[in-house]
C-alpha positions in Angstrom: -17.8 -20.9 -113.5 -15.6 -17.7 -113.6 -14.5 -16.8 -110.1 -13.4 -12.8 -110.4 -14.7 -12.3 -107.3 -13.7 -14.7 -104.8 -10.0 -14.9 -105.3 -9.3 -10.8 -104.3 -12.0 -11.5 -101.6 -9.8 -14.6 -100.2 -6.8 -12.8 -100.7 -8.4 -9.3 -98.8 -9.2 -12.2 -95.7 -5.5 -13.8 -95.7 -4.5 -10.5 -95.1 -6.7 -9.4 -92.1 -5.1 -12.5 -90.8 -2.0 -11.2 -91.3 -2.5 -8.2 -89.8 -4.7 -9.4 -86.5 -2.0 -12.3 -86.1 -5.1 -14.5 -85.8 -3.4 -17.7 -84.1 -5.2 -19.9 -87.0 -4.5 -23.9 -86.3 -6.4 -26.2 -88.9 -6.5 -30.0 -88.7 -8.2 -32.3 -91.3 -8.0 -29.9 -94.2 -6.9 -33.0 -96.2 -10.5 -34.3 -96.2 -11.9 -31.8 -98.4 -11.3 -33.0 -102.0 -9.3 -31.4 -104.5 -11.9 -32.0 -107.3 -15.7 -33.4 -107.2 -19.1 -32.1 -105.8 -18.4 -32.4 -101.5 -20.7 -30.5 -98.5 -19.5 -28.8 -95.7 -21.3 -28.7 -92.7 -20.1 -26.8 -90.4 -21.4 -25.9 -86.8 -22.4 -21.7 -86.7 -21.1 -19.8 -83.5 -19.9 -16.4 -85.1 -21.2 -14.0 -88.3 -17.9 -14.3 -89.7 -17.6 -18.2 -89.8 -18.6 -18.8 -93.6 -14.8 -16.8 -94.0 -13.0 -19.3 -91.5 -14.8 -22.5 -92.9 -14.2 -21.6 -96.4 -10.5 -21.1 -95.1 -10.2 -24.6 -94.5 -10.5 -25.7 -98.0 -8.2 -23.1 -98.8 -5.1 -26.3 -98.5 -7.3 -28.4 -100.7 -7.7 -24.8 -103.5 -11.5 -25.4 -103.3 -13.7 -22.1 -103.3 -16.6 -22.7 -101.2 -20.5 -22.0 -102.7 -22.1 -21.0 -98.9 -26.0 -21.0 -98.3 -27.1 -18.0 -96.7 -30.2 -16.3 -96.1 -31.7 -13.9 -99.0 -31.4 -11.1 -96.5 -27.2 -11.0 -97.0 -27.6 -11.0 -100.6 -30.3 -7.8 -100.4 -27.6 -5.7 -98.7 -26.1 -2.9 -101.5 -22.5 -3.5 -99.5 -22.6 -7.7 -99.5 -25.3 -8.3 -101.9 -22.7 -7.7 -105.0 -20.2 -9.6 -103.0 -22.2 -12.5 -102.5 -23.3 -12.8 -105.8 -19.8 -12.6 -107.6 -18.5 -15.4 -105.7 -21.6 -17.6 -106.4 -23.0 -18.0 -103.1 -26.2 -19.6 -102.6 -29.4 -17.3 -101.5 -31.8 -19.2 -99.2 -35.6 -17.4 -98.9 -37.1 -20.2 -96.1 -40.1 -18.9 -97.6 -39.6 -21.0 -101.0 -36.2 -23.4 -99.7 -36.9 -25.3 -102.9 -35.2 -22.8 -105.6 -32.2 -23.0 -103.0 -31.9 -26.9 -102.6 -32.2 -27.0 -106.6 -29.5 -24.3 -107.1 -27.2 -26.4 -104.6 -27.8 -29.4 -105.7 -26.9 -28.2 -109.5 -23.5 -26.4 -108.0 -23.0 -30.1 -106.7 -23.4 -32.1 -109.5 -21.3 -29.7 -111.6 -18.0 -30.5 -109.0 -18.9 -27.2 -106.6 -18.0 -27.7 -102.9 -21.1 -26.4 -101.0 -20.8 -24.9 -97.2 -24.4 -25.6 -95.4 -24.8 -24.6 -91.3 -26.9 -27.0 -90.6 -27.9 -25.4 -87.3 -29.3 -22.5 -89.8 -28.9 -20.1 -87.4 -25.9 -19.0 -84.7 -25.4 -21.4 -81.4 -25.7 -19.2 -78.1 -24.9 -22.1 -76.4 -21.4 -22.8 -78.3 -23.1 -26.1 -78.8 -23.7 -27.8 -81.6 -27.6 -27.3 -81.9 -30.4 -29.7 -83.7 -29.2 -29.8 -87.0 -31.8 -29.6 -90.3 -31.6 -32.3 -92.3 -30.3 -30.1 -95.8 -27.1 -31.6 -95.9 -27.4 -34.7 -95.8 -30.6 -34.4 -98.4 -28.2 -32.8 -100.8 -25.1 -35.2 -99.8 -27.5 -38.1 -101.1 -29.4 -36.7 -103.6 -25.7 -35.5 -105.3 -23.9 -38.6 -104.5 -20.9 -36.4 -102.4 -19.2 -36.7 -99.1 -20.6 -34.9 -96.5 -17.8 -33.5 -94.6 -18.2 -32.6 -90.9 -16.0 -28.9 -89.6 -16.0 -27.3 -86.4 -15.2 -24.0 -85.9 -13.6 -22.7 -82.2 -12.7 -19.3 -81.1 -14.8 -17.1 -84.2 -17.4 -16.3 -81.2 -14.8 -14.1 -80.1 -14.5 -11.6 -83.1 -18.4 -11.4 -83.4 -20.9 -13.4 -82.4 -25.1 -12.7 -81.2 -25.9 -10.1 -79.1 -22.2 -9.2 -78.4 -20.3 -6.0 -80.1 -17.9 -6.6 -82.5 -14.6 -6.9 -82.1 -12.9 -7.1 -85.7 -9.8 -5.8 -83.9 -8.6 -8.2 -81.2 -5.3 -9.4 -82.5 -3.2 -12.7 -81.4 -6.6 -14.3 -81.4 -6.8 -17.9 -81.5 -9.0 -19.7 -83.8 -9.4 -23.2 -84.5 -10.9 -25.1 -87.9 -11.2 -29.1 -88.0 -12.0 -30.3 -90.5 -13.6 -34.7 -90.3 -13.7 -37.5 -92.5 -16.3 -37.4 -94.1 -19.6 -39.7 -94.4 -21.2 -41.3 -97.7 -24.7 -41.2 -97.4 -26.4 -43.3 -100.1 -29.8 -43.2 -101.1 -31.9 -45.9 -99.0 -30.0 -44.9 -96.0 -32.1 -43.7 -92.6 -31.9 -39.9 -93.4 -32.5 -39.3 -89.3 -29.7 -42.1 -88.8 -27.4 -39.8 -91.3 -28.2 -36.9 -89.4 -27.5 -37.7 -85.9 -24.3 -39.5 -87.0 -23.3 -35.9 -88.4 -24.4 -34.7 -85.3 -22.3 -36.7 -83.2 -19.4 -36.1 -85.7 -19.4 -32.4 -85.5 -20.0 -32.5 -81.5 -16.8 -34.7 -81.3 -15.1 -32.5 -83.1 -16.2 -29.4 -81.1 -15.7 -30.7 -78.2 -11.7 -31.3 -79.5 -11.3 -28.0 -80.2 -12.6 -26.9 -76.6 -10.6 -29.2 -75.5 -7.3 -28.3 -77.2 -8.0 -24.5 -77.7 -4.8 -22.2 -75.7 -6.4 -19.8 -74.0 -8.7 -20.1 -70.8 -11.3 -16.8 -70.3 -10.7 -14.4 -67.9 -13.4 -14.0 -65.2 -14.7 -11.2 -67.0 -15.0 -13.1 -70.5 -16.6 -16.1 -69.5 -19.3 -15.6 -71.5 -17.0 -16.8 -74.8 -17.3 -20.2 -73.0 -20.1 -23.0 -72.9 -21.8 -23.4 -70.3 -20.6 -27.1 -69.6 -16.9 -25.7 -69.3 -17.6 -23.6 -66.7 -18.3 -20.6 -68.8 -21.5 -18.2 -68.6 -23.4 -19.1 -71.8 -26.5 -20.4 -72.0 -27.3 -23.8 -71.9 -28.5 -25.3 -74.8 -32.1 -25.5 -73.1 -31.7 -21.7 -71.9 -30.1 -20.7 -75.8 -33.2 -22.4 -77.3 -35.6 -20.7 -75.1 -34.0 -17.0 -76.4 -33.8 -18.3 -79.8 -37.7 -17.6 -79.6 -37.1 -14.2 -78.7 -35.3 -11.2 -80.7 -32.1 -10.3 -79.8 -30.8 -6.7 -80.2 -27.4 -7.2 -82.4 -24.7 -4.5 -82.1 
């Protein structure tokens, strides 16, 4: 398909980079093929993580097809945007046209970026998953390719402000090997071991990241690293609740 869009929209991205002197460190990137249908599945901690997790195909030249809810693509500023780089609307109302419309960018040699999680972790965990990616991974015969994003939450993430202008920022991508589900196989069993696969490498980039918060910006960190976010139990509990977003 023709890609006007995307490539000035990549480029406009590389160079907010630039600018913030985002510390950006990518591992993996090598697993993302450089032709053929593959899904990324990648955990969801910031609004701006579809950018970073398309980045790390970026090494690998692949533009990334992302699901996203209708909503984005109803907006007069990103609803043109989203279109001309052949994102993927998702109504949960009618997921079927969705899945079909992925499944055809698949089968065509698209790479398609799912969050699995389908909405944003509070807990900076990586949350139940759905069971989309792996349905299309099968159904379209394609790896399924495991990323974890680290440090996004920073810039902009649920019920925090903004803060699209914190420079020096680090952010991590890692990108796994990636699984080959085949159809037969235990689609729970599939999805736990992508579970456990994106944890692992969450937990890595926790692990790894450079910076410590201060005492005043624990709340960046999960709560299992000493930091003030939510448990998982307590971020599942307010994921029944709305959340004023700023």
């Amino acid at each position: 398909m023709a890609d006007r869009v995307y490539p000035p929209v990549v480029a406009a991205a590389k160079t907010m980079f630039r600018l913030l002197d985002l510390r950006i460190t990518m591992d993996g990137t090598h697993n993302v093929p450089r032709e053929g249908g593959a899904v990324l599945a990648s955990n969801h901690i910031s609004y701006l993580d579809f950018i970073f997790a398309g980045f790390g195909a970026q090494p690998s030249k692949r533009l990334v097809r992302f699901m996203a809810k209708h909503e984005v693509f109803e907006n007069r500023i990103s609803g043109p945007l989203m279109r001309g780089m052949h994102h993927i609307p998702v109504d949960r109302n009618a997921g079927s046209a969705s899945y079909k419309e992925a499944l055809r960018a698949l089968r065509s040699g698209e790479v398609v970026g799912i969050f699995p999680e389908a909405t944003i972790s509070s807990s900076f965990t990586v949350k139940e998953l759905k069971s989309g990616a792996n349905r299309l991974a099968t159904a379209a015969n394609v790896p399924l390719i495991p990323v974890a994003l680290w440090g996004t939450q920073r810039l902009w993430t649920k019920g925090r402000p903004k803060t699209l202008t914190k420079r020096h920022l680090p952010v991590t991508i890692l990108v796994g090997e990636p699984l080959h589900p085949q159809r037969g196989d235990d689609q729970e069993a599939v999805n736990a071991e992508l579970h456990r696969r994106m944890s692992a490498l969450l937990d890595r980039a926790q692990r790894e990241y450079p910076e410590t918060p201060a005492e005043d910006e624990r709340w960046w960190q999960p709560a299992h690293l000493g930091g003030t976010a939510p448990t998982p139990g307590e971020a599942a509990a307010l994921d029944t609740r709305p959340i004023r977003e700023t």
